[in-house]
C-alpha positions as CSV (number, residue, x, y, z in Angstrom):
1,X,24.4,11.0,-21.1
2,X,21.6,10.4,-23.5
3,X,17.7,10.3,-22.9
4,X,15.9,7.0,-23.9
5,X,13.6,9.3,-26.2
6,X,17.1,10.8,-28.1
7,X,17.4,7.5,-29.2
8,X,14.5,5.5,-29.9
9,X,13.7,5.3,-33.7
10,X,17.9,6.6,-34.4
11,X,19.1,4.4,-37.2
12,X,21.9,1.5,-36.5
13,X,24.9,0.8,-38.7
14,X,27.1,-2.0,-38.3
15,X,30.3,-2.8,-39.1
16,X,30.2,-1.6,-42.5
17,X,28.3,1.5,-42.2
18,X,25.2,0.1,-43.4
19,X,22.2,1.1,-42.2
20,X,20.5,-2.4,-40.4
21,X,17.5,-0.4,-39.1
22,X,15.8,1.9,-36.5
23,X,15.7,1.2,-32.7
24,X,12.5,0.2,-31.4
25,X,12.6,-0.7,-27.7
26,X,15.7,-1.4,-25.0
27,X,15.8,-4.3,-23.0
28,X,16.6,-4.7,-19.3
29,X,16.7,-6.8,-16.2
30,X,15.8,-4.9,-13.3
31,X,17.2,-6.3,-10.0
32,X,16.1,-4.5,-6.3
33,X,18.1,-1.7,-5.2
34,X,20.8,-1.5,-8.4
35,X,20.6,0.4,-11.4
36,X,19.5,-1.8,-14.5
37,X,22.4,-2.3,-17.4
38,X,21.3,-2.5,-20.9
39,X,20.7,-5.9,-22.1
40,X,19.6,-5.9,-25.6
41,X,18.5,-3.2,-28.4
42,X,15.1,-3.9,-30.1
43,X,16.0,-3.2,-33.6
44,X,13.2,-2.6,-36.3
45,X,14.8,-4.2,-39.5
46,X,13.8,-4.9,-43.3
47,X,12.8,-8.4,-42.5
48,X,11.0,-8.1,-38.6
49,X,12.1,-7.2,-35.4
50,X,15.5,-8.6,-34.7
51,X,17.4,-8.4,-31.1
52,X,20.6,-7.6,-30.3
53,X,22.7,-8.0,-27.2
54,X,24.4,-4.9,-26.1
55,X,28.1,-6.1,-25.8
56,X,28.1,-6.2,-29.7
57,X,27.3,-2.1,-29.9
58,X,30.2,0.2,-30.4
59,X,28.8,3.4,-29.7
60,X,25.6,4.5,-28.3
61,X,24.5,7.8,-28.2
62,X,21.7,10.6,-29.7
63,X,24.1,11.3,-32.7
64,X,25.5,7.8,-33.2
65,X,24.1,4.2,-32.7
66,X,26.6,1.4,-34.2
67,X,27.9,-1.8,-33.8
68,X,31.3,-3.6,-33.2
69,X,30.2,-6.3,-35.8
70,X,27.9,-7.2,-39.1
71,X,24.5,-7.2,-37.9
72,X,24.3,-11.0,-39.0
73,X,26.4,-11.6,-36.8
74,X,25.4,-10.2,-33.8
75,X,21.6,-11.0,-34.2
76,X,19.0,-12.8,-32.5
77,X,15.3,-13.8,-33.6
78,X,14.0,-15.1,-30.1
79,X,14.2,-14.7,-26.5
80,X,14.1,-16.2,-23.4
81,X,10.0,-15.1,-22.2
82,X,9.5,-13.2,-18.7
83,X,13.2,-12.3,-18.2
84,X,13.4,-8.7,-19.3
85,X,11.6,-5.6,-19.3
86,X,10.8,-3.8,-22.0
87,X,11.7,0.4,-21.3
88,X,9.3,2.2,-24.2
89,X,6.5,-0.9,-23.9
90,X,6.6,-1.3,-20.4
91,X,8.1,1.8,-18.5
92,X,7.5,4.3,-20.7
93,X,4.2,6.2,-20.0
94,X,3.8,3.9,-16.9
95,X,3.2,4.5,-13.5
96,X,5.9,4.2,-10.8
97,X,6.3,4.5,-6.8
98,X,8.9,6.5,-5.7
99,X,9.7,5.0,-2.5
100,X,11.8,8.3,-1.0
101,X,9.1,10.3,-2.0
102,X,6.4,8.3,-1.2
103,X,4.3,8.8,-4.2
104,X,3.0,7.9,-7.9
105,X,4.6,9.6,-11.0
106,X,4.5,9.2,-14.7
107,X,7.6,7.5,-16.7
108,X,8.0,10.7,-18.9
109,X,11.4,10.0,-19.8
110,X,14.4,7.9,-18.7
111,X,18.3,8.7,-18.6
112,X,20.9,6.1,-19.8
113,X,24.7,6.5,-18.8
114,X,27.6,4.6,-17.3
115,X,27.6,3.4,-13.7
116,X,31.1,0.6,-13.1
117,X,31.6,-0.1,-17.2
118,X,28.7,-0.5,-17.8
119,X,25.5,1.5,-19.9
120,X,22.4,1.5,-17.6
121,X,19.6,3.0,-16.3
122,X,20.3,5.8,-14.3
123,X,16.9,7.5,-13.7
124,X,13.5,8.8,-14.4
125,X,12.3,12.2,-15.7
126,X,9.0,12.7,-13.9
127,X,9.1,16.0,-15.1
128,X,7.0,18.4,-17.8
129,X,10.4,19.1,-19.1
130,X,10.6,15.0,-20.0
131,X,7.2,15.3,-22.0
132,X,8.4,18.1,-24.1
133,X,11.5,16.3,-24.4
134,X,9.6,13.6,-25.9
135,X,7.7,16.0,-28.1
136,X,11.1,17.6,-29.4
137,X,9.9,20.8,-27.6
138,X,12.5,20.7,-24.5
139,X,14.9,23.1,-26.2
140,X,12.2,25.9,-27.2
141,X,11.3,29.0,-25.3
142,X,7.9,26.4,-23.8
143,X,10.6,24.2,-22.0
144,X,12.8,27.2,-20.7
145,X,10.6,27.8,-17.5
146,X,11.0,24.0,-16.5
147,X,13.5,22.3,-14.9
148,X,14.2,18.3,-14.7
149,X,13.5,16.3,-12.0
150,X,15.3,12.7,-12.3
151,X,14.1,10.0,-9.5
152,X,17.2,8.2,-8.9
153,X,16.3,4.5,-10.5
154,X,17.1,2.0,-7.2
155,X,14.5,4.5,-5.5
156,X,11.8,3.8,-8.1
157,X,10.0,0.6,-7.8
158,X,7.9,-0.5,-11.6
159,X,4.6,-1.3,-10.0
160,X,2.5,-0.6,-13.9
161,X,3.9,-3.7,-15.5
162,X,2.6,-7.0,-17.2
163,X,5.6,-8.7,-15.0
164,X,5.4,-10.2,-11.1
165,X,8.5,-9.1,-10.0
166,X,8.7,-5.7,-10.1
167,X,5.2,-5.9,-7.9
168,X,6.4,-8.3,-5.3
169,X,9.2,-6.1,-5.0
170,X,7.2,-3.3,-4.6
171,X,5.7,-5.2,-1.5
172,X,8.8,-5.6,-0.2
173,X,9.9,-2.2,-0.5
174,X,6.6,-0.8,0.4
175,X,5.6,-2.5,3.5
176,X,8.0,-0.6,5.3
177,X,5.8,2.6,5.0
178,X,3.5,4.2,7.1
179,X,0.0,2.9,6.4
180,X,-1.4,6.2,5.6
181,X,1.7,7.0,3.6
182,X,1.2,3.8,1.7
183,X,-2.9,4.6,1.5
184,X,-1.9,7.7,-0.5
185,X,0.2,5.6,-3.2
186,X,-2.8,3.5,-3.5
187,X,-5.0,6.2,-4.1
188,X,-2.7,7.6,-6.3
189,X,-2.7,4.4,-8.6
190,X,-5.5,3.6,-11.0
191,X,-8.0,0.8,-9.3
192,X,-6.2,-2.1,-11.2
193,X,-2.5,-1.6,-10.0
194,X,-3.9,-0.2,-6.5
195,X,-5.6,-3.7,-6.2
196,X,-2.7,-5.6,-7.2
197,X,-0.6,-3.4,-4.7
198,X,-2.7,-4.4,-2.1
199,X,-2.7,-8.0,-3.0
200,X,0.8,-8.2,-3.0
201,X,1.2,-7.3,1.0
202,X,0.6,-9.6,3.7
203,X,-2.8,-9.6,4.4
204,X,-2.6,-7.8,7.8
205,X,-0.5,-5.1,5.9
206,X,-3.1,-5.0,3.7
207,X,-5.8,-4.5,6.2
208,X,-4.0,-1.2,7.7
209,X,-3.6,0.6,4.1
210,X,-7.1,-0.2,3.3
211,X,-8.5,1.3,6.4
212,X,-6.7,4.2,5.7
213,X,-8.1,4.4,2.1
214,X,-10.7,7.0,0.9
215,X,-14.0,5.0,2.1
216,X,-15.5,5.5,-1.5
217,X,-12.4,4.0,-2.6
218,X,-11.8,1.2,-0.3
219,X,-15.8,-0.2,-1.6
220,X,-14.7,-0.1,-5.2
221,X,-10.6,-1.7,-4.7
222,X,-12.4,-4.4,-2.4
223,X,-15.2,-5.4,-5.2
224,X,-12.1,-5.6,-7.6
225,X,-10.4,-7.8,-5.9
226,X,-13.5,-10.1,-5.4
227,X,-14.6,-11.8,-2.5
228,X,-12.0,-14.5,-2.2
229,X,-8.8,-12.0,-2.2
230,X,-10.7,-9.4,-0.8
231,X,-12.1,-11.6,2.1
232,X,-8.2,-12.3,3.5
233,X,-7.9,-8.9,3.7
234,X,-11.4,-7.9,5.6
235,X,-10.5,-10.7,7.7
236,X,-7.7,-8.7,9.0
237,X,-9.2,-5.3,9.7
238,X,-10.2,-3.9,12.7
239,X,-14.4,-4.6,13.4
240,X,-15.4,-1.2,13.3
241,X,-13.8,-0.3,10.3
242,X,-15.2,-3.5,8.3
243,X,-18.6,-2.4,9.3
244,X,-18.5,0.8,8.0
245,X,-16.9,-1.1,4.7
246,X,-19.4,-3.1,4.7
247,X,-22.3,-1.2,4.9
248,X,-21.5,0.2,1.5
249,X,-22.2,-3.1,0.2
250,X,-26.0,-4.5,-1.1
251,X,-27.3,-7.5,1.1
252,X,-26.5,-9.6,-1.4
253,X,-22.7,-8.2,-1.7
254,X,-22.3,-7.9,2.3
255,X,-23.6,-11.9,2.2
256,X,-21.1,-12.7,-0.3
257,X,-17.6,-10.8,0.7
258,X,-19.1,-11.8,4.8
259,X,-19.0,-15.3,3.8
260,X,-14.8,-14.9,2.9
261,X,-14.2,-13.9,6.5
262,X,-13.2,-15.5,9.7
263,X,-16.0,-16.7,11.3
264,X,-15.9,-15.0,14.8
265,X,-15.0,-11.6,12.8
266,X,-18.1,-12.4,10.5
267,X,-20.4,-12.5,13.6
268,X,-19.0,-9.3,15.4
269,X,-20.0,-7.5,11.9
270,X,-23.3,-9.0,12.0
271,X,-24.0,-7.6,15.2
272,X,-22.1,-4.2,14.7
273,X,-24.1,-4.0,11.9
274,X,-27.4,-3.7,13.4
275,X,-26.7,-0.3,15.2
276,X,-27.5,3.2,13.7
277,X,-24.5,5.4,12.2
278,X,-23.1,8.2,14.2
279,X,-23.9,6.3,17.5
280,X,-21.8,4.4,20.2
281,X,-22.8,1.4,19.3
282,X,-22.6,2.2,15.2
283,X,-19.0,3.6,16.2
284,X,-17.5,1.1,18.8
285,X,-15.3,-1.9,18.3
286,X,-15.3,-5.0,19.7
287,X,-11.5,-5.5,19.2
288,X,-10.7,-5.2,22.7
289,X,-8.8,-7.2,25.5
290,X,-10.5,-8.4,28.7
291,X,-10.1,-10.5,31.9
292,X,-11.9,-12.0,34.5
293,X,-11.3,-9.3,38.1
294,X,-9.3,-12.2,39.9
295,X,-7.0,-12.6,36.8
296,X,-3.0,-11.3,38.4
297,X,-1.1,-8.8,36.7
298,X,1.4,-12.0,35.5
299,X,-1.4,-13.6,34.3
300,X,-2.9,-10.2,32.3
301,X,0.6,-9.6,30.7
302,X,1.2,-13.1,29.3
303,X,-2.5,-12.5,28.0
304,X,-1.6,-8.9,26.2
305,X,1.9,-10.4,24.6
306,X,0.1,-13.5,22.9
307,X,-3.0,-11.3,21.5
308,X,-0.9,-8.1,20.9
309,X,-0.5,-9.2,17.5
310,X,-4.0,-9.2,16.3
311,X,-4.5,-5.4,17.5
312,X,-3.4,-2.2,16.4
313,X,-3.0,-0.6,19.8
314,X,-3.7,-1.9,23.8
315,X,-3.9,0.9,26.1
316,X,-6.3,-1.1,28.8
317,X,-7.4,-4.1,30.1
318,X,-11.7,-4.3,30.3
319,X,-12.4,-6.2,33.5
320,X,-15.4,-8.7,32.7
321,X,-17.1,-11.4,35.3
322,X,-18.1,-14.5,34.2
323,X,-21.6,-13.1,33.2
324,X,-20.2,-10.4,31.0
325,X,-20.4,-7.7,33.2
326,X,-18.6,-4.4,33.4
327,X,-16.3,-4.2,36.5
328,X,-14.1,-1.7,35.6
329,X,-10.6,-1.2,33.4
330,X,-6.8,-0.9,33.8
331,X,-4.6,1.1,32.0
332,X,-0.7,-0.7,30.8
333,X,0.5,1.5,32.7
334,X,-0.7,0.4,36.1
335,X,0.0,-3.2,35.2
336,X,3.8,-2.5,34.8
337,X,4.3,-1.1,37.8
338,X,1.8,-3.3,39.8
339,X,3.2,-6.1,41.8
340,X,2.7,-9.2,39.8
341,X,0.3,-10.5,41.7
342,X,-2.0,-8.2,42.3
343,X,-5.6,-9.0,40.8
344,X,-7.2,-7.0,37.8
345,X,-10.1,-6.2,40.3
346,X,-7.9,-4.9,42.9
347,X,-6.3,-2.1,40.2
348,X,-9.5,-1.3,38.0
349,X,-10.8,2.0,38.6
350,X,-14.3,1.6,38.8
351,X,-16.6,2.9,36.5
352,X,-19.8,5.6,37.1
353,X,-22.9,5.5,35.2
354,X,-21.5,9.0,33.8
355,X,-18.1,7.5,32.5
356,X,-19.3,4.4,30.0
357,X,-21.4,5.5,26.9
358,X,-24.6,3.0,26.2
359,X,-25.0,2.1,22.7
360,X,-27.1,4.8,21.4
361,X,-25.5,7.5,22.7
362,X,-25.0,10.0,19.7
363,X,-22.0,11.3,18.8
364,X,-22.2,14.8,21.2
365,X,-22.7,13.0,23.8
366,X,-19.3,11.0,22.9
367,X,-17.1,13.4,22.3
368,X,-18.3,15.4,26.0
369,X,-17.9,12.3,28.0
370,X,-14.1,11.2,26.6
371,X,-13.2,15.3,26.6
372,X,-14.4,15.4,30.4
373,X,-12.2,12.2,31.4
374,X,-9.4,12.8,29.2
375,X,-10.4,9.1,28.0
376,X,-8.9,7.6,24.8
377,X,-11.0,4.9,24.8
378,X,-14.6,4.8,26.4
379,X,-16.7,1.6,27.3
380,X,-19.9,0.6,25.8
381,X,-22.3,-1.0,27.8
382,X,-26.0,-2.4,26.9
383,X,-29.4,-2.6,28.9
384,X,-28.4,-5.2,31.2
385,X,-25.1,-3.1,31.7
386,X,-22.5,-5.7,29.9
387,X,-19.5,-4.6,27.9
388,X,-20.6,-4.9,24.2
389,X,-17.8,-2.8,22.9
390,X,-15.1,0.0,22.8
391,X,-15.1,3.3,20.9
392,X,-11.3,4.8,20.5
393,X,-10.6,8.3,20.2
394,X,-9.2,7.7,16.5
395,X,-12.7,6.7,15.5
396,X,-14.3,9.7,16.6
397,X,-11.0,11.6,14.8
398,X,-12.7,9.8,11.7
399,X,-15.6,11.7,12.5
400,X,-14.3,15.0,12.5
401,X,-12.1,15.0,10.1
402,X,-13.1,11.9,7.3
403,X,-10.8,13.3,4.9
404,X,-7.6,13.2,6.5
């Protein structure tokens, strides 16, 4: 089974042995999850750059390319645009996502052979070995101590083409990653296709790569993207996370990406945005769910099932009066096995002034209070002692460890 760089520039015969020209490119049309037959061969000829479908070639191979017929006969000038891919032009060289592997290699080289009668591609040499291979050098002492590793095709998805639907497939074989596996390809990728990537999920999707993204990195895919694209996406991430995105932007930036996203979530970030870095209120979120204390345990779990969609994770319930004060919280737990109904201010532990955080509380003074009550989420209470917001343990993870 030959290599695509054993044959590209090998002179075609036809029928008569004469010599019609070199090959210049193969053509293919990838489909998901199947590995792509050959479709036509570029041929360089005297007079242009002729195509020719691949049920007219005979043999095909680094020693021999040749065809069952006379190359006027077997010949095409034009076409059909946006059906095929183009393997030296548009693979070649190119970035790809390894969906098993979750991660970005270079096209180095790519491996034809015969899968059910018929010549296709079989796989992709990611390898050093493939770029000496390319260079003629694979079979010299420099390409002894490497070895070649093929990606199996219908596990590679072409994410570094001029095409649509090798990217929207990507989405679609993507999406089912972890976020932070799927933060890494996107890292990986150059700021145009990581963009595009991102563009191509669904916008919540979206939101949980990007907030996984290297923060110097999520400023610059975000500003590619613009405010229009990018604002679907901001729309979609959690508060806390969009202010620290946010404050990486100029005034005039943070006006003009703010002004793409949801209204409510535009106002939380305004508000967020006033509070230093490294404090409670800097740090907190005001994604949160709450109720009223005479709210029953029927009534609080129809509540968490329609808004569960719109946050990553609900581990309590914040019991709020009418005037917005804190009266205490509830864990999920004790609402599944509490009698339905039971009011939220009959289960919510109360709350000491020593187990809520105000808002500029600094980040020591975090960290003790959750470690002392084994919390993963502490309330935030202003001056007039009203729930403002919510820091989670993961953001003060973030903290510790921003590079992970």
């Amino acid at each position: 089974m030959p290599y695509i760089s054993e044959l590209l520039n090998n002179t075609i015969t036809d029928s008569s042995d004469d010599s019609v020209g070199k090959l210049q490119d193969i053509l293919i049309s990838p489909k998901a999850d199947s590995f792509a037959p050959l479709e036509f061969l570029v041929v360089k000829a005297k007079d242009g750059i002729k195509f020719i479908p691949y049920e007219f070639v005979a043999n095909f191979n680094s020693s021999e390319i040749s065809l069952k017929n006379l190359f006027n006969k077997a010949t095409q000038n034009e076409l059909p645009k946006g059906q095929f891919v183009y393997l030296k032009k548009e693979v070649l060289d190119k970035q790809i996502v390894d969906v098993a592997g979750t991660r970005v290699v270079r096209v180095n080289d790519l491996r034809i052979g015969n899968f059910e009668n018929k010549v296709c591609v079989l796989g992709i040499d990611s390898s050093f070995k493939g770029l000496l291979r390319r260079l003629g050098l694979a079979g010299s002492f420099l390409g002894k101590p490497f070895t070649v590793s093929l990606i199996d095709w219908r596990q590679a998805t072409l994410v570094d083409s001029k095409k649509g639907l090798e990217l929207n497939t990507a989405a679609e074989d993507l999406r089912h990653l972890h976020p932070a596996d799927l933060a890494n390809i996107v890292e990986d990728l150059d700021v145009k296709y990581g963009s595009s990537l991102l563009a191509a999920l669904d916008s919540r999707e979206a939101a949980k790569v990007l907030e996984e993204v290297n923060p110097a990195l999520q400023t610059i895919l975000i500003k590619y993207l613009g405010p229009e694209s990018a604002g679907k996406i901001m729309s979609q991430m959690s508060s806390d996370e969009l202010v620290d995105l946010v404050k990486t932007f100029s005034s005039e930036e943070s006006s003009e990406f703010l002004s793409q996203v949801a209204g409510l979530k535009a106002q939380s970030v305004s508000r967020l945005l006033a509070y230093p870095d490294n404090t409670a209120g800097g740090l907190m979120t005001v994604d949160y769910v709450s109720c009223p204390p005479e709210t029953t345990v029927q009534q609080a779990t129809e509540t968490i099932k329609k808004l569960s969609d719109g946050f990553r994770s609900i581990m309590y319930i914040y019991v709020v009066d009418a005037q917005g004060n804190f009266y205490g919280v509830v864990s999920l737990r004790r609402i599944i096995i509490a009698d339905k109904d039971t009011t939220m201010g009959q289960l919510a532990k109360r709350f000491s002034k020593a187990s809520v955080l105000k808002t500029g509380d600094k980040i020591e003074r975090i960290m003790q209070l959750m470690t002392k009550y084994n919390l993963y989420s502490a309330a935030v209470l202003d001056k007039e002692k009203k729930l403002v917001g919510v820091v989670t343990i993961d953001d003060i993870m973030r903290q510790l460890f921003p590079r992970a």
